[in-house]
C-alpha positions in Angstrom: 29.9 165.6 48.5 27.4 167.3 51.2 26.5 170.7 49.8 27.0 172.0 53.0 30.6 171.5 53.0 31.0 172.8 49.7 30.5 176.3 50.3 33.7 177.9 49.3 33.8 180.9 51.6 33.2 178.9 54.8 37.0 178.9 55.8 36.5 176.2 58.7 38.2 172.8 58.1 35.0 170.9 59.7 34.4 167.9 57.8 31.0 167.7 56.3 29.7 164.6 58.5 30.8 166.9 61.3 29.0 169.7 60.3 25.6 167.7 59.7 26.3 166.5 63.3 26.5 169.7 64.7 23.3 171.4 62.6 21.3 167.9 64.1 22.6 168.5 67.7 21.9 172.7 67.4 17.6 171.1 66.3 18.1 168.4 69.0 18.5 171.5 71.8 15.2 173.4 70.3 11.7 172.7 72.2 10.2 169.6 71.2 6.9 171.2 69.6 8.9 173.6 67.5 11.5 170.6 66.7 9.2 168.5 65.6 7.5 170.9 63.4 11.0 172.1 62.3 11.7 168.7 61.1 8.7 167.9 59.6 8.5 171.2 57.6 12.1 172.0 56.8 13.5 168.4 56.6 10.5 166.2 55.7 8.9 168.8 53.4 5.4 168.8 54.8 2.8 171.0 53.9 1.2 173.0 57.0 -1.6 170.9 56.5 0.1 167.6 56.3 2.1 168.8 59.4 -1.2 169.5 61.7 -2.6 166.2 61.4 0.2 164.4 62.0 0.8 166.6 65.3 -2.8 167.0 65.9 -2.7 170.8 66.4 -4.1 173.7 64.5 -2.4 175.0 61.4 -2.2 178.0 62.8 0.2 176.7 65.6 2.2 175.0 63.0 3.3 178.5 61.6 3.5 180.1 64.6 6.4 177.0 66.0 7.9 177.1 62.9 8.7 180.9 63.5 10.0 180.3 66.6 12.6 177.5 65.8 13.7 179.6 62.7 14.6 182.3 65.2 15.8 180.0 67.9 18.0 178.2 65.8 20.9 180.4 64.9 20.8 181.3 68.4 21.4 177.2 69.4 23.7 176.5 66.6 25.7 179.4 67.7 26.6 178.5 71.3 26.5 174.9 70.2 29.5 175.8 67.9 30.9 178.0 70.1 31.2 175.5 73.0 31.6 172.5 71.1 34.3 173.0 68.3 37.9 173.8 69.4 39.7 176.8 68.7 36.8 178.4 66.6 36.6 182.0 67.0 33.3 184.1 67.3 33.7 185.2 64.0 34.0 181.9 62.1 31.1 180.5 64.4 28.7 183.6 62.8 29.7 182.5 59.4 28.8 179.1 59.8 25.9 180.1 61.2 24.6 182.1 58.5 25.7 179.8 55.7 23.7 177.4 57.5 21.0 179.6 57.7 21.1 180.5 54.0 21.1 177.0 52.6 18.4 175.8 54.8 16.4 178.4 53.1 15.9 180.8 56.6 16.6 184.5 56.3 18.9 186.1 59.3 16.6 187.0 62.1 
């Protein structure tokens, strides 16, 4: 079972291959630089390091697009949910959100 569609409290009925969908469409919609870092970091498990020389830019910059799609994302997976699953409500939406958050390890902006 996906451990994101185990979470107890989450009191959506969206199947898990749905969800996964959704969280990969809400990346899909964040700028390419800070996707691409955001994949390699959070998904791939790079090191800083190991993430600058495959995107030939400065460590530094890694951090800094890193910040930026932890704080964009929320924002993305938000309205994606909100436009994009029926009848969810606003509230349901911001727990999804933040569970998502939580497991991938992000803190609420």
């Amino acid at each position: 079972m996906n451990k994101i569609y185990s979470y107890d409290k989450m009191d959506s009925n969206i199947p898990a291959n749905e969800l996964t969908q959704i969280l990969e469409n809400a990346i899909e919609q964040l700028p390419e630089q800070c996707r691409l870092v955001f994949r390699l970091r959070e998904i791939a498990s790079m090191t800083v390091r190991e993430t600058a020389d495959t995107l030939h830019i400065p460590e530094v910059e890694v951090n800094a697009l890193l910040t930026k799609a932890k704080v964009m994302l929320p924002e993305t997976l938000h309205g994606y949910l909100k436009s994009s699953v029926n009848n969810l409500t606003a509230s349901q939406a911001d727990r999804i959100v933040h569970y998502v958050m939580h497991y991938l390890g992000i803190k609420d902006a």
